[in-house]
N, C-alpha and C positions, 0 to 999 in steps of 0.2 A: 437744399434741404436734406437735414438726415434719414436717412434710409435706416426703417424700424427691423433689428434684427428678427431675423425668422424665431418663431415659438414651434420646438419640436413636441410633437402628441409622441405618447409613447407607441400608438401604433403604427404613424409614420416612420419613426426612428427602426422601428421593429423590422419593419419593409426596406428601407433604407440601407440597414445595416445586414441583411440579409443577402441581399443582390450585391451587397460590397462583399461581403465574404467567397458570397458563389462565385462572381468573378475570379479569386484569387482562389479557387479548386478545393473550398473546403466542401467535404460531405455533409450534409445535413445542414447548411449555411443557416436555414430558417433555425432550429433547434439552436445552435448556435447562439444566434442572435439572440432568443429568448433566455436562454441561461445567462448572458452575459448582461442581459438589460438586468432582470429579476435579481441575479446578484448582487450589482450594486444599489439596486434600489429594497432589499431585505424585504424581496415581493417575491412570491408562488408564481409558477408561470401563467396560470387561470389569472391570477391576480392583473396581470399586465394586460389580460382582455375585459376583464369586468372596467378596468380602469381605462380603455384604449383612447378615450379623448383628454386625457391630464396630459398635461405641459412640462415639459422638462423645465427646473430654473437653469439660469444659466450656471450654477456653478455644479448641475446635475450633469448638465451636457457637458462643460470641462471634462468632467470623473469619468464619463461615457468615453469621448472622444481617446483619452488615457490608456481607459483599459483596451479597448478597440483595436489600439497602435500594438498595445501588446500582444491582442489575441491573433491581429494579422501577419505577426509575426513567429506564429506557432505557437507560443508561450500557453502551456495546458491552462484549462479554464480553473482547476484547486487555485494553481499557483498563482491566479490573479486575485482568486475569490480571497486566501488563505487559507482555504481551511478544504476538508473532505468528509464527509459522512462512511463510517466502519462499525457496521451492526449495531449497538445503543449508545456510540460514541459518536464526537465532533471531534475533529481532530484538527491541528495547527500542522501546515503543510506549507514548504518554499523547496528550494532545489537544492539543501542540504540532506533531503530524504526523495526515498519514492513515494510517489502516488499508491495509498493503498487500495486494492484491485477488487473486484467483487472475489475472484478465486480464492485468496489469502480470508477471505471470510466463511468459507467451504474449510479451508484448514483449520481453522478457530472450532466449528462445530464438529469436525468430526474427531479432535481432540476431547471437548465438551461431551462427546458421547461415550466416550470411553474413559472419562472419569463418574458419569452416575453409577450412583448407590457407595463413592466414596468421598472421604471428608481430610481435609487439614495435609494436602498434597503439596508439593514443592516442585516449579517448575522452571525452566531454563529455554529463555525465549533467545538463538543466537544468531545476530546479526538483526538486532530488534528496529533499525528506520527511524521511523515517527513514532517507535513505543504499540502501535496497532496492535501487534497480534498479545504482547507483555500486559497491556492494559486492557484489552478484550478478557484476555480468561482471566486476570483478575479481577473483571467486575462480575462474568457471566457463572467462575466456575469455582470449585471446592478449594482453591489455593489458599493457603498460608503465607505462601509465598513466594513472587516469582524474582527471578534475576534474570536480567536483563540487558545485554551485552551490545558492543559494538563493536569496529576497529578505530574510527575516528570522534576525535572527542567533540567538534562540531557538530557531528550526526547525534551522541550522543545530549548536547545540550538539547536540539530540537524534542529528542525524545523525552527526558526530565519537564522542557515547558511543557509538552502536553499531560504530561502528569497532572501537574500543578493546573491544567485548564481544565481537562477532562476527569481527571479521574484523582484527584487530590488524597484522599483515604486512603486507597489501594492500595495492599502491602508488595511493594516495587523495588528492587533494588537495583539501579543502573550501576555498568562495571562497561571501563574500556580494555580492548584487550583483541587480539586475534584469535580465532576461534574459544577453543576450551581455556587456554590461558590465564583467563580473570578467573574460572573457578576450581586451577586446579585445588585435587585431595579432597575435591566435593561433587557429591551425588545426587541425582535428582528422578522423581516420580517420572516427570516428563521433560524430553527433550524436543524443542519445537524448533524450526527452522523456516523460513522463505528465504534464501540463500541466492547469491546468485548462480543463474542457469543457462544464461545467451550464449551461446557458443558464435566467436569473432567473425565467424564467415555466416553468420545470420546479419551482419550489423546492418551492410546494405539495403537490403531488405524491409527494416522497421522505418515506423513512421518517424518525420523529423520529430512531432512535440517528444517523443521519447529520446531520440538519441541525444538533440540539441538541447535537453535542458533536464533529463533526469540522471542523478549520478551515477556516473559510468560503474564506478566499484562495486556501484548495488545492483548491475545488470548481467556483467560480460564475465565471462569465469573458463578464458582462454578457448582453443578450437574445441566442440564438441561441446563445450558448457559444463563439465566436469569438474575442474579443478579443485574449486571450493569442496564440492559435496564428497570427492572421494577423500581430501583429508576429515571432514566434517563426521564421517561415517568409520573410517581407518578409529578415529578418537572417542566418537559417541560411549563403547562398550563402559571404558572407564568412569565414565559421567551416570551413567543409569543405574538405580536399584533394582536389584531380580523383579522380575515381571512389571517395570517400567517400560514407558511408549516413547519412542523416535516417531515424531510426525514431520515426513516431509514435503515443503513445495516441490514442485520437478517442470521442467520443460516435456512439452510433447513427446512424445516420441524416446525419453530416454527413461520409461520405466522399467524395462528390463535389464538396462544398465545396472539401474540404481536396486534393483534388487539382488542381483549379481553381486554387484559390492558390500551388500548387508549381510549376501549370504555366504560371504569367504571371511568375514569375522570370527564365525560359528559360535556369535552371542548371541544371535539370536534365531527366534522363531521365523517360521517361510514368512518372509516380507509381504505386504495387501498394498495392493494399486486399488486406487479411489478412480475416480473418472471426473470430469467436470461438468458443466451444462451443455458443453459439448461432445461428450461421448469420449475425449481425449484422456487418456490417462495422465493425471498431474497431482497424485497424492500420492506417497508413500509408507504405509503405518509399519511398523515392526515393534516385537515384544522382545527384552533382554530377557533371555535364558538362566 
């Protein structure tokens, strides 16, 4: 006689696949397991307990069992789900870009503050990812218009889909190019950056879902974590209109670095560290002179 396969409830599954996680050292394995069920099921995590005795079909448990494999395999929960939430956007996210971070949405607002009470600003989003921070302030903020740069032109396709998914209207202009490059002999209101900042001898250190699967070029920026930002800064002067804004991401610990380097310019005014929800300094605002 055939043996009736098992019908998984979603709260079994929830417990199931929780204890399988824990096993294999993840943190928060319950958490876990809730986002990755509620994912693929286009369910709220409440939603997964209001509903705890519904049945998986089987081609539900397939898609489960699928992503499961991948998530026990470090594989970040965006890059199963596709996508990522960034302030009033959904965003299309794979391991052509980074994951964008709650911090990089602290940069968008504090750009955002320091354009009220002005209108019809032009800005320059460099090393734009997924388009996040380039389609954030043009949906959120006075821009006319942003440029929106990359070095690789597959990072740049992902950024242009999200255009077209997110934020369609928005006046966007993707440019491939190394730093300033795509816009030399052109000036801008603001210059905005999440750059990379890992300095090589941190790599040990970070967790695998990051190093094993998010773009290394969009992380590491040789020992110290420098490189990028002190060409990025060396060049910004030429790029900005008098009393334009350089908004910088930064790593821990290297804000007085990066103030140092803004301040042997002598474009601009005494550099501001922002702080983050941790108390750490990881914003760097400066005004061209």
């Amino acid at each position: 006689m055939q043996t009736e396969t098992k019908r998984w409830t979603l709260v079994e599954m929830l417990r199931w696949t929780a204890e399988y996680l824990g096993g294999k050292g993840f943190h928060n394995p319950r958490l876990n397991a809730e986002l990755l069920l509620a994912g693929m099921l286009g369910l709220k995590r409440l939603d997964l307990y209001l509903q705890y005795d519904r049945p998986l079909s089987p081609e539900e448990l397939a898609e489960f069992k699928a992503r499961l494999r991948r998530r026990a395999r470090r594989e970040p929960l965006q890059y199963i789900d596709g996508t990522a939430a960034f302030r009033e956007l959904v965003l299309k996210v794979d391991p052509r870009v980074l994951i964008p971070r709650p911090e990089t949405e602290r940069l968008v607002q504090e750009v955002l503050d320091w354009t009220a009470g002005r209108d019809g600003l032009e800005a320059m989003d460099l090393g734009t990812g997924s388009g996040a921070i380039a389609l954030a302030l043009a949906t959120e903020g006075p821009f006319a218009r942003v440029v929106a740069t990359d070095l690789r032109e597959d990072t740049l396709a992902a950024a242009r889909a999200n255009h077209e998914f997110a934020a369609p209207s928005t006046p966007v202009d993707f440019r491939a190019g190394d730093l300033f490059e795509p816009v030399r002999g052109e000036a801008f209101d603001v210059v905005v950056s999440n750059p990379p900042y890992i300095g090589e001898e941190e790599r040990p250190a970070l967790d695998a879902e990051v190093v094993d699967w998010e773009p290394q070029a969009a992380l590491f920026a040789g020992v110290g974590g420098l490189d990028v930002i002190r060409r990025l800064v060396a060049q910004a002067p030429d790029h900005l209109r008098p009393g334009g804004l350089l908004a910088l991401e930064i790593g821990a610990g290297q804000g007085a670095a990066v103030a140092q380097l803004i301040e042997r310019t002598g474009a601009f005014n005494a550099a501001r560290l922002k702080q983050d929800l941790a108390g750490r300094d990881r914003f760097v605002l400066a005004e061209r002179l």
